[in-house]
N, C-alpha and C positions, 0 to 999 in steps of 0.2 A: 504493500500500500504506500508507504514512503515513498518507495524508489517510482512509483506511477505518478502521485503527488511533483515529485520533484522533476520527473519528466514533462509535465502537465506546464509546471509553471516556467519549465525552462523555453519550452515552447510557446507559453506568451509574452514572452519576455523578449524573444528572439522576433516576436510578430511585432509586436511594439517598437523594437528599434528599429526593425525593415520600413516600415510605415512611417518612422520620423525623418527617415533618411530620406525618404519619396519626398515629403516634405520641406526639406530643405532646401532654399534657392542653390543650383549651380552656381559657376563662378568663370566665364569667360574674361580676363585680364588682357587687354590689348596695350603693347607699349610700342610705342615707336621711337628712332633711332636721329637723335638731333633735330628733334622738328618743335620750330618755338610755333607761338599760334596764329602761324599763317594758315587760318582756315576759316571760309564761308561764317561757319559758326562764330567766328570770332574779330568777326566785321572787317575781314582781310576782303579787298573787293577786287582782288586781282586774281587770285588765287581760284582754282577749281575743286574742290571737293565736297561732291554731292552727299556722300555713301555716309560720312562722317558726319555733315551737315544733318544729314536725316537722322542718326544717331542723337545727335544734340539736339534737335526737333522734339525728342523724345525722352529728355532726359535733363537730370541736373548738371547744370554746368557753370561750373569754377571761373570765372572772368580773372583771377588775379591768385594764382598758383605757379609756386618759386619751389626749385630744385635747391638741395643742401648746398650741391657743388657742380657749378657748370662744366661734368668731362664724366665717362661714362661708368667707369668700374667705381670711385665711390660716390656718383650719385645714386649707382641702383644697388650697391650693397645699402648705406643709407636709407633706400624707401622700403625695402625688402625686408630690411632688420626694423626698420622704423627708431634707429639710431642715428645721431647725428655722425658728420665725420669725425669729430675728433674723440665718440665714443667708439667708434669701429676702427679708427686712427688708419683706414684707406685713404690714401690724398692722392694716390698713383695708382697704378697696374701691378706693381709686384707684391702683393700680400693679401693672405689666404686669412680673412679676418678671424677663421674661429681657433686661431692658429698665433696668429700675430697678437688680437688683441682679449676677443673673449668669443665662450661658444654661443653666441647668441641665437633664439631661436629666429625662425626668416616667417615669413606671410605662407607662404605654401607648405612649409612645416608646421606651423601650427595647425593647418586644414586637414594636412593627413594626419596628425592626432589627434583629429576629431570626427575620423571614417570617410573622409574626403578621397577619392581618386586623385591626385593631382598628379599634371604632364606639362612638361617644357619642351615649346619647338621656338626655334631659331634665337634670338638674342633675348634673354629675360636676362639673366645675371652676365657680367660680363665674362666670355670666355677667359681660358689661359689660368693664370695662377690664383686669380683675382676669387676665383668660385672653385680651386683647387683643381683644375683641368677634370672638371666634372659635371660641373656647373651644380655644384653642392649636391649631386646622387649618393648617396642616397638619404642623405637630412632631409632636402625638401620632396622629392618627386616619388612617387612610386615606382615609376619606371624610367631608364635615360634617358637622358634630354637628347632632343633631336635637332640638326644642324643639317642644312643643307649642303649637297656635295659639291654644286657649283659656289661653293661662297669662297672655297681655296683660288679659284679664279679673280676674285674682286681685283685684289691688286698687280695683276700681272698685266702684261701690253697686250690689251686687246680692243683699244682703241683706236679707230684709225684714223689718224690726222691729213692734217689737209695736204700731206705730199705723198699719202695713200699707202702710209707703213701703220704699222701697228705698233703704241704708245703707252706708257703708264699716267694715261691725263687726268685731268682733274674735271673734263666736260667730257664725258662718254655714253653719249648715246649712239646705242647700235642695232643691228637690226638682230633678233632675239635668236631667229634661225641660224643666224650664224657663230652663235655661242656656243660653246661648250656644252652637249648635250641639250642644246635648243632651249634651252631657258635660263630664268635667272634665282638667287637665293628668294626672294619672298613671294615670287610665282610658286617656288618650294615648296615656303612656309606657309603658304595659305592653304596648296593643295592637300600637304601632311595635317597640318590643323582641323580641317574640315573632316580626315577620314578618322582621324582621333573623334569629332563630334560624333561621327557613326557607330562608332564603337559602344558610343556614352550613353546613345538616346534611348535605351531599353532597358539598363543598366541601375539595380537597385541603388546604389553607392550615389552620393552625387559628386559632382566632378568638380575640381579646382585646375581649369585649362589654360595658361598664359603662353599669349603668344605674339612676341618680340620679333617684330619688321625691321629690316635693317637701312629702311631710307626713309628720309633723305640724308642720311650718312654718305660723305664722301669715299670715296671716285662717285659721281654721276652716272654712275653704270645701268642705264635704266631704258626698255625700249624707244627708240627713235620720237615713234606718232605722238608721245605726248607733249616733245616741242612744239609740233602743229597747236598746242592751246596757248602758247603764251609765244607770238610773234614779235618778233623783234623791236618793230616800229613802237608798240604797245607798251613795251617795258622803261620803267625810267630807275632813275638811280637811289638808293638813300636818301630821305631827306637830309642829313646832318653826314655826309662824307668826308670831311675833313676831321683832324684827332682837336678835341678841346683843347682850345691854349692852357686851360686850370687843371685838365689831366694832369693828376700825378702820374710819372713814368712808371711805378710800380704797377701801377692801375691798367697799362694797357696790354695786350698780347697781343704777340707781331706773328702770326697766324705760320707757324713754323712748318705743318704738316701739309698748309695747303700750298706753301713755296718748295717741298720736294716732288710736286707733280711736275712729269713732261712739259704739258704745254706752260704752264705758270714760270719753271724755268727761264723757258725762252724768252720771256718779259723783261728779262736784266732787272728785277727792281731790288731797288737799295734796303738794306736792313739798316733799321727797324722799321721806318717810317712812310719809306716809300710808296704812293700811291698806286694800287692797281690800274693801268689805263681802261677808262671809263666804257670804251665799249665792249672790253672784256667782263669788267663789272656788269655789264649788261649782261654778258654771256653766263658769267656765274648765276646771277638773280633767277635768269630764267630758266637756265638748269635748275635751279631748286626747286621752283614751282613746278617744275615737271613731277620731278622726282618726288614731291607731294601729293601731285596726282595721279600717280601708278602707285604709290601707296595706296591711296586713297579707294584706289579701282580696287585690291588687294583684301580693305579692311570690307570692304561690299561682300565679296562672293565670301566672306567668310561669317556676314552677318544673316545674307539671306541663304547659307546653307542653317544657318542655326533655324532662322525660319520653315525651313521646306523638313526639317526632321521635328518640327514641335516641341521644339526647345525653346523661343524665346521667351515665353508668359512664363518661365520654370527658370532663367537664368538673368545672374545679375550681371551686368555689362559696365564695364569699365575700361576708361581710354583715355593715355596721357603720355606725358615723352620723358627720358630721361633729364632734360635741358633743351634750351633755345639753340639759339647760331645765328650772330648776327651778320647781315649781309651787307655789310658796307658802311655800317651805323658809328659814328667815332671816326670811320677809317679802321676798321676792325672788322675782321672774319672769322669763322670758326666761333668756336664758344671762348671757355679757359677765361671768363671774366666776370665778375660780379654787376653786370649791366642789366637791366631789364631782359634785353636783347638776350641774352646768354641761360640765365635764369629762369623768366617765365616760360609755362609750359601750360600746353588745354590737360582740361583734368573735369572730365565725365561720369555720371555713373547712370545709367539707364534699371529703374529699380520698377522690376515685374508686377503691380502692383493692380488690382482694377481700377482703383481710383486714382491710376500712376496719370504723367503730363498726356500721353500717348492715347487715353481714351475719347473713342468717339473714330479711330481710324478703321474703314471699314475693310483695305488691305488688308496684306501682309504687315507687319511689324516693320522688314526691312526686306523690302523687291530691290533688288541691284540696280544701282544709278548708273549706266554705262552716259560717261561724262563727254562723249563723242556722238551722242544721239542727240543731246539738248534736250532733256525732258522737260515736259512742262509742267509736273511737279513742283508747285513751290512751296515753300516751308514758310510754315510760321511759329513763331519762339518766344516766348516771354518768360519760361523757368530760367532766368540768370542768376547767378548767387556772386555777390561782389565784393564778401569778405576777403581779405588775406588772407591765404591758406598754404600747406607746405605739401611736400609728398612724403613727407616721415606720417603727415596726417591718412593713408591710406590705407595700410595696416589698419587700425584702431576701426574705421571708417567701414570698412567691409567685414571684418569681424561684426560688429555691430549687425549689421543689414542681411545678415544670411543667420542670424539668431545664436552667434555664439560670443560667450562671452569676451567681452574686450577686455585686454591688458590694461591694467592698472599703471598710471602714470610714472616713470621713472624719475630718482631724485634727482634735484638740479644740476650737482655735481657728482655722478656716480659710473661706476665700471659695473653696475649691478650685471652680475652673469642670468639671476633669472629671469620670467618671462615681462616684461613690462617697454611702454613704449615715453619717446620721447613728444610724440605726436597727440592730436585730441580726436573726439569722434566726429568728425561733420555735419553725419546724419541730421540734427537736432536745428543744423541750418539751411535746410531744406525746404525752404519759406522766401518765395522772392519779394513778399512784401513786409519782410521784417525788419528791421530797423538795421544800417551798418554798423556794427563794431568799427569805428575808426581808431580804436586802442590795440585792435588787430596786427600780429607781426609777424613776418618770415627773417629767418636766419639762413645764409648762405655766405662761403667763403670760399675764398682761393688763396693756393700758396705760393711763393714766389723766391727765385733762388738767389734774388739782389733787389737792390732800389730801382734800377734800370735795366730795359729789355737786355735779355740774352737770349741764344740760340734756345738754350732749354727754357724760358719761360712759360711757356703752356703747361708742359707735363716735366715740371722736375722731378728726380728722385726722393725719397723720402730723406734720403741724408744727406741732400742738399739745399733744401727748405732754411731758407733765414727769416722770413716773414711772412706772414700769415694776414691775408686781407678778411675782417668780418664784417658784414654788411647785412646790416638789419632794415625792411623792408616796409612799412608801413600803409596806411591807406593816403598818405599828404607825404613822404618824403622816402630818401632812401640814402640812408647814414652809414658810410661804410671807414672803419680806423684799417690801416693798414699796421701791425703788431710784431714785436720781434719774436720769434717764435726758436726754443732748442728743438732738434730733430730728434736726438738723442734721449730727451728726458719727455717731448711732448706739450712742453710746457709753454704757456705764451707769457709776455712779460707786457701787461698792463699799460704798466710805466713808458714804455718803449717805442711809442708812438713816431714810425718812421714819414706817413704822410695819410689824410684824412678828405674825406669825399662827403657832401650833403647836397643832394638836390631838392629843391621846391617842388613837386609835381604839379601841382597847380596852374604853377606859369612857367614849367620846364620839363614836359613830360617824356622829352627825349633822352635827360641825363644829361644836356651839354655844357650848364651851366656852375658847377663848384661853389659855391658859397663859403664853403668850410672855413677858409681862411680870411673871412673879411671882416674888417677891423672892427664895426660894431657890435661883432659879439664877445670881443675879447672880453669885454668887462666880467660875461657867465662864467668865463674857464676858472674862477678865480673862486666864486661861489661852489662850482661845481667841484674842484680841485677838493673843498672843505668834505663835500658831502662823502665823494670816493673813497675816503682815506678812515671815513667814519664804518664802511662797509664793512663787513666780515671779511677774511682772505679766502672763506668758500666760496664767496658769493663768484658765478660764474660771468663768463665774458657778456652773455647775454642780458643781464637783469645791470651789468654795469653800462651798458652801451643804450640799454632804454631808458635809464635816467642822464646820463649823460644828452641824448639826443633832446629828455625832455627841457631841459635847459638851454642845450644849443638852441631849441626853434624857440622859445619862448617871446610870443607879440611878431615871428614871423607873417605866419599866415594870412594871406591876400586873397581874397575873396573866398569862393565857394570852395570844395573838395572837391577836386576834379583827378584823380592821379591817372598816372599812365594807367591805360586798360581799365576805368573802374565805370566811366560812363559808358551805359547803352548805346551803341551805336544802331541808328532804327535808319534804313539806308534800305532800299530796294534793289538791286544790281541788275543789270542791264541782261545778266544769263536768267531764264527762267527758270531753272534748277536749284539757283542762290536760295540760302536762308534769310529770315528778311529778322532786322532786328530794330 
């Protein structure tokens, strides 16, 4: 009788958790590779992308979301871990954080200990040392993370330039059939990702799926036809192409990675400073927006296969980038800087809901937007959320939204190895008509191996590091100290203030203007000097640089709050496809 008993209840026990798991929203994670928010959705009017636009059409979206660290391996350890950098103490590519600093749990480990399937195709964690050449298998994934086999081609010469040889360039679009097994890495990624959803859609378990596009990451390695969207005539420059004359030299990056390309070579331009010749500028810009819109084609057939297996009312969707890349902005390229430009990132989550943004659509959820047809589909959007927000906040954020419990806040200053984040939950701002927090803040830094450019300033090594720039982000400004930083011990030196950056947004939302040093505020440093010194020596960089900043602006502010990306831009664009905002 016992052993029938116990049989009995083991089997409802077993039915009970089959049935919570059914339950439970899936988790489709989209990241893409160097892409700031030039997107439809995000009042970019140049730009093509329908697939994504129709996403955010449908969904909450982030207007002013900042990456820890503009460069890839520790911004996405960072969001992953929902650790800052200088808890994960990645500033570079060579170090395997649960190794280097602490074994901290990641977003997809936490899901598989909680009955989660989870799967990684193409760029989620950054390959190589960075994710211990495994891409953290078997911590986060159930099964190996999948890479695509033409991505070993990216950087080889298959380019072919205009004297009809084949190049390692930095503008490479080509014709697909003539690549390497006729296609490309995120034609790859989409097609593996989608047969992984086939796998899922019947599947008791539910699934934790991220899946890491690797453009508009450089080379421009990206089919031909999507030049034909952004013609030449049509494309203009940077507004602000020139470097600020109040640029601190620490402050800028002389774009190193995108001056070892072929054609860029040939340019002869002078380090550090030298300006790209403008109708090459042109040539880049436009290559990017390509290369955004073959993403963009990419994130579609991977959206309406979720659709065509009856997965979308069942999974939570999520889409954001490692970091920006500015395109000529300063006279800066590439990311590697604490700019808007480099920093801000779109950050989505489309939450399955009946009473979600999306009811009332008598489609599909997401029919593929083939951006060469010109649909005449038009979007309309008014879920915009316009707090400050970070991506260490993502973590916490989806935890929440798929019903398991969120990590509990990590202390201000701490190497805490258990589960807890440095991030908050978002969900709770999920209300486009609630008042802004303008006490709102992001944190992001870069480090730097002198006062002035050198060859390695983008990606120095970790024991090369003499100064550490931190740049805290607000809803009205963005105050960044540049710090003397040991390699060796990790430690910043306060005190050590090598040079300092404050933009107004208000009336400078480009960043071009420095304020930091002008005379009428010296009088605050004096006040402020008293206040610092009264702190605790726990107290971290962060909670010094928000007081500090509060003193610096004190009786600045000139009219309304307007900051970079914070007003609605409500614009109708001339494609009928565009989201209208």
């Amino acid at each position: 009788m016992y052993i029938y008993v116990h049989k009995c209840l083991f089997l409802f026990l077993h039915v009970l958790l089959v049935s919570a798991r059914k339950e439970r929203r899936n988790v489709l994670f989209i990241i893409a590779d160097d892409l700031r928010t030039s997107l439809g959705c995000y009042g970019d009017i140049t730009v093509q992308s329908p697939n994504i636009d129709q996403l955010a059409s449908k969904s909450h979206v982030f207007l002013n979301a900042f990456a820890q660290q503009a460069v890839c391996a520790p911004s996405r350890t960072s969001m992953l871990t929902s650790r800052r950098p200088d808890t994960t103490r990645l500033y570079d590519f060579k170090s395997y954080w649960r190794v280097h600093s602490g074994n901290y749990t990641t977003l997809p480990q936490y899901f598989k200990s909680q009955g989660y399937t989870t799967m990684s195709v193409g760029k989620v964690f950054h390959p190589g040392i960075a994710s211990n050449y495994t891409d953290d298998y078997p911590y986060s994934w159930s099964i190996p993370a999948y890479h695509p086999a033409s991505f070993k081609f990216e950087k080889e010469k298959l380019c072919r330039g205009e004297d009809g040889r084949l190049h390692a360039n930095l503008l490479c679009a080509v014709n697909v059939t003539e690549q390497p097994g006729g296609t490309l890495p995120d034609m790859e990624i989409a097609h593996e990702a989608v047969r992984l959803l086939k796998t899922q859609a019947n599947d008791s378990n539910p699934f934790f799926l991220a899946v890491g596009f690797h453009k508009p990451h450089i080379p421009f390695r990206i089919p031909q036809e999507y030049l034909r969207l952004y013609p030449m005539e049509q494309m203009s420059l940077a507004p602000d192409p020139d470097v600020p004359k109040r640029l601190p030299p620490v402050a800028y990056n002389p774009w190193a990675d995108i001056r070892k390309r072929d054609d860029v070579q040939k340019l002869n331009i002078s380090f550090p400073y030298g300006p790209i010749p403008k109708e090459f500028q042109l040539r880049i810009r436009q290559h990017y927006y390509a290369a955004v819109s073959y993403m963009d084609a990419q994130v579609g057939q991977l959206l309406s296969a979720l659709d065509a297996l009856g997965l979308a009312q069942s999974t939570l969707v999520v889409f954001t980038s490692d970091h920006g890349w500015s395109l000529g902005e300063h006279g800066e390229w590439a990311k590697y800087s604490n700019f808007d430009v480099a920093t801000r990132v779109p950050l989505i989550f489309y939450v399955p809901e009946p009473s979600g943004p999306y009811r009332g659509f008598e489609s599909l959820s997401f029919p593929f937007m083939d951006v060469f047809r010109q649909s005449e589909f038009i979007f309309k959007f008014d879920n915009v959320l316009q707090n400050v927000v970070e991506l260490v906040d993502v973590f916490p954020t989806i935890s929440h939204l798929v019903g398991l419990k969120t990590p509990p806040p990590c202390p201000e200053v701490s190497l805490q190895k258990e589960l807890c984040t440095d991030g908050k939950n978002l969900s709770q701002q999920f209300y486009p008509d609630q008042k802004i927090d303008i006490e709102g803040v992001s944190f992001s830094q870069y480090p730097r191996p002198a006062d002035t450019p050198q060859e390695d300033s983008d990606l120095p090594d970790l024991k090369d590091i003499k100064v550490m720039g931190y740049s805290l982000r607000t809803f009205d400004y963005r105050f960044t100290l540049w710090l003397g930083f040991d390699p060796k011990t990790y430690q910043v030196n306060v005190s050590n203030v090598h040079a300092g950056e404050l933009y107004m947004l208000s009336d400078d939302p480009s960043e071009d203007n420095n304020v930091y040093d002008d005379v009428e505020r010296h009088s605050m440093i004096k006040m402020l000097s008293r206040e610092l010194k009264s702190m605790p020596p726990t107290g971290s960089v962060q909670t010094r640089m928000k007081l500090q900043l509060h003193y610096l602006t004190a009786g600045m502010k000139t009219g309304g709050r307007r900051g970079r990306g914070v007003a609605v831009v409500r614009v109708q664009k001339t494609r009928p496809h565009a989201a209208i905002f």
